[in-house]
N, C-alpha and C positions, 0 to 999 in steps of 0.2 A: 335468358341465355347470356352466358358471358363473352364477349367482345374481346376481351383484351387479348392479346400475347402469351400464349404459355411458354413457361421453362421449368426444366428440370435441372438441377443440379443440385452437389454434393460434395461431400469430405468423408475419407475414408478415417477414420476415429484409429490411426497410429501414435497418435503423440498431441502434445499440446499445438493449438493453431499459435500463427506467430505472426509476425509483424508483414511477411512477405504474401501470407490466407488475407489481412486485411488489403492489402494493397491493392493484391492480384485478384482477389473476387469478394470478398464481404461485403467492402464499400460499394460493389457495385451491385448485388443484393439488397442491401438497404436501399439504394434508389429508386431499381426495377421495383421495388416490392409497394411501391404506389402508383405504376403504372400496369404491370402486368401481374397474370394469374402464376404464382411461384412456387416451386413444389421442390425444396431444398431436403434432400436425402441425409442419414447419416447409414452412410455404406458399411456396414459392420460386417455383411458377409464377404463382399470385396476385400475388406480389411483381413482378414484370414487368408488371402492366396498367399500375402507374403508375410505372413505372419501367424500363419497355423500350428508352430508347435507353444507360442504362447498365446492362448486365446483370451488369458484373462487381461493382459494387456488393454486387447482392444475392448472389453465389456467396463474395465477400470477409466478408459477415454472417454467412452461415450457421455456420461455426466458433466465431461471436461469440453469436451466439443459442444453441447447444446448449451450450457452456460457461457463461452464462447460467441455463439449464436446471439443470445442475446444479448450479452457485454455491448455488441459490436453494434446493436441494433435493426436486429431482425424482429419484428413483430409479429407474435402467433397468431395475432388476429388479422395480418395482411397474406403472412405465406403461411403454405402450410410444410411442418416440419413432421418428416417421418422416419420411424428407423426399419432401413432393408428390412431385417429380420423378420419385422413384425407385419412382412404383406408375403402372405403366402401364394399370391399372383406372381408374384417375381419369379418364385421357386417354379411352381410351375409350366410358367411361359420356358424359363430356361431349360426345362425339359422336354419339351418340345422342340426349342431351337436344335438341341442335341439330337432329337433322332430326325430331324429333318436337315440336318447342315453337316456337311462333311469336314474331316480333320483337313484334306486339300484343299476345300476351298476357303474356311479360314484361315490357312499358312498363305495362301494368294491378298488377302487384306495387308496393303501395308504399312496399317497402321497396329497391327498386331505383332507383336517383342517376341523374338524366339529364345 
C-alpha cells in the first residue's frame, strides 16, 4: 500500500509553458515527485472551454507540453503523466456531476467565473 501524499495536478496544453509554469509549479513537481504519489494531467479537454473553435491548437501543444514535462524534469517513472482525454472516467464522472448538481448551486461556488 502506498503511504505517501497524493496530488493531482496539471496544465491545460494552450501554448508553450514558459518561464513563469517553471517557477510557479514545475520545480515544485520535480521535488514532490520524490516524495509523494503525483498524478500530473495534460487537461486537453479543459483546454477547449476556451479554446473550442480552434481545437487543433490544443492537440499541436500537447507534444509541446509533455516534452516540456520532461525538459523541466519530471520523471515518468516517479509520476504518472496522463492526457484528460484519454480517461474516459473523467467523462463520465462529469456526467453525473451534471445530472446531480444544479446551474444554482454552482453560480453559488465562488470560485467559479461568470
Amino acid at each position: 500500500m502506498n503511504t505517501k501524499p497524493t496530488i493531482l495536478t496539471g496544465d491545460r496544453p494552450t501554448g508553450a509553458l514558459h518561464l513563469g509554469h517553471y517557477v510557479g509549479s514545475l520545480r515544485q513537481r520535480v521535488a514532490l515527485q520524490h516524495t509523494h504519489q503525483q498524478f500530473v494531467l495534460i487537461a486537453d479537454l479543459q483546454g477547449l472551454t476556451d479554446n473550442g473553435t480552434n481545437p487543433q491548437k490544443i492537440r499541436d501543444n500537447i507534444p509541446e507540453v509533455l516534452a516540456d514535462y520532461l525538459a523541466a524534469g519530471i520523471d515518468p517513472e516517479l509520476t504518472t503523466l496522463c492526457l484528460q482525454s484519454a480517461l474516459p472516467a473523467l467523462a463520465e464522472l462529469t456526467m453525473l456531476y451534471m445530472n446531480v448538481v444544479t446551474v444554482a448551486r454552482v453560480e453559488r461556488n465562488p470560485t467559479v467565473k461568470k
